[in-house]
C-alpha positions in Angstrom: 0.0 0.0 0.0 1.3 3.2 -1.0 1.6 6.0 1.6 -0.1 9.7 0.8 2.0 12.4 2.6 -0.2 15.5 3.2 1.9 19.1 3.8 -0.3 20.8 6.2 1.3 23.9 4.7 0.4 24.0 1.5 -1.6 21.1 1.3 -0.2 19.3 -1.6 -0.4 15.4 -1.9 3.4 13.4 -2.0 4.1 9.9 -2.1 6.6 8.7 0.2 9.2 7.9 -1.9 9.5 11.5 -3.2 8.7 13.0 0.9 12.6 10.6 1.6 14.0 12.0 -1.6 13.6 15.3 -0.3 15.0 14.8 2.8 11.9 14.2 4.7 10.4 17.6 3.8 7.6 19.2 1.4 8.8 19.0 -2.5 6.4 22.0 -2.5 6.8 24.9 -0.1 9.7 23.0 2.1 8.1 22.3 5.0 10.0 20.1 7.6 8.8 16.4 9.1 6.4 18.3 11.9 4.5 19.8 9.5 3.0 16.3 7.8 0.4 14.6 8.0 0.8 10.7 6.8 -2.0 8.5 5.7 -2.5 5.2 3.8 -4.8 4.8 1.1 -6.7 2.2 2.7 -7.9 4.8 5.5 -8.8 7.5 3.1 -11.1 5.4 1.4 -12.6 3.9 4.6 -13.3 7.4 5.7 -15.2 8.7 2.6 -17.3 5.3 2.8 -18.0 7.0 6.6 -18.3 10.3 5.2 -20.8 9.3 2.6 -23.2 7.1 4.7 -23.5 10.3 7.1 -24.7 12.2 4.3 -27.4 9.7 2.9 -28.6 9.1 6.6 -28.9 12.6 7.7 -32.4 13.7 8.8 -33.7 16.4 6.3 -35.7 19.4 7.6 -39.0 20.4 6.7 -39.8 24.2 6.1 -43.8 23.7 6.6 
């Protein structure tokens, strides 16, 4: 599984490979190791399943 890097900064998208090229910083903006969030795929897409079934199951209000 590949990991998704996530530069709280500027909020651009890097796999790992390229986040250890750079020296464990942002290719974007430079940001250093603190400033990174790290994800796997497989929780991104169990968290948009979650996301999705709170939207179909969430009561709609009347304006009578």
């Amino acid at each position: 599984m590949e990991t998704i890097i996530q530069c709280r900064k500027c909020g651009e998208d890097t796999n790992r490979a390229d986040w250890e090229a750079s020296h464990a910083s942002c290719i974007h903006c430079g940001e250093t190791t603190g400033g990174v969030i790290r994800r796997g795929l497989g929780s991104l897409a169990a968290l948009r399943t979650r996301l999705e079934l709170e939207l179909v199951w969430r009561p709609v209000s009347t304006h009578a």
